[in-house]
N, C-alpha and C positions, 0 to 999 in steps of 0.2 A: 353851397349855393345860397344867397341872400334871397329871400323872398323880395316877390317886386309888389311897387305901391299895391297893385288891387289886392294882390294875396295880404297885402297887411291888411288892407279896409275888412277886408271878410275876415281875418284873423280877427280882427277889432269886434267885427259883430260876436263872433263866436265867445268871446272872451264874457262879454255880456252873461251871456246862459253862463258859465260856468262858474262865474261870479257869485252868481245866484245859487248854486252849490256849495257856497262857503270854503272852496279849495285856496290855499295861499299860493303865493305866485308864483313858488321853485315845482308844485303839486302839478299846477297851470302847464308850466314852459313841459312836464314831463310829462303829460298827457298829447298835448299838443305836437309835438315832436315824437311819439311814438303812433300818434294818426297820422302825421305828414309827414315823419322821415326826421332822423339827425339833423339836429343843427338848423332845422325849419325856424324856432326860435330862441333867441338867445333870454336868458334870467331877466336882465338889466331891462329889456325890451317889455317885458311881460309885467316890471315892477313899474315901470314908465306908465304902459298903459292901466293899469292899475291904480297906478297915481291920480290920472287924470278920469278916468271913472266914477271913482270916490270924489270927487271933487266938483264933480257935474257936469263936467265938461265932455260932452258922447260923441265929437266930430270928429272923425275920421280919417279926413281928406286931409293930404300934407297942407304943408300952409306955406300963402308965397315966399316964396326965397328972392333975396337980394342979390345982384350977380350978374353975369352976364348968360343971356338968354339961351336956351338949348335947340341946336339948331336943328330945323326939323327935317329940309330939304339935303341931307348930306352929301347924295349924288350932282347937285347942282353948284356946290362948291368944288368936288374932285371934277 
């Protein structure tokens, strides 16, 4: 199961603390995933965020997407 947007925002914060413990990323993804279960996060996801951490960038929130919109009322189209 893919964790959804908030469980990543709070994944994101969490990662911050552990950061600060000096663990490398594959250390991270297997802490992480044995608090929250298999496959909670993937390596590449943890190196991502890691990436942008280091780099100073601490915001969390996806970012807009180009696309066509998601629609919200789905009952009113069936």
């Amino acid at each position: 199961m893919r964790p959804t947007a908030r469980q990543r925002s709070e994944s994101s914060i969490r990662f911050l603390e552990v950061i600060e413990t000096r663990e490398n990323e594959s250390q991270v993804a297997k802490i992480v995933n044995g608090v929250y279960g298999a496959d909670t996060l993937t390596d590449n996801y943890v190196q991502f965020r890691f990436l942008r951490f280091r780099s100073g960038i601490f915001v969390v929130k996806d970012a807009h997407r180009i696309g066509r919109p998601v629609v919200k009322n789905v009952d009113k189209i069936t």
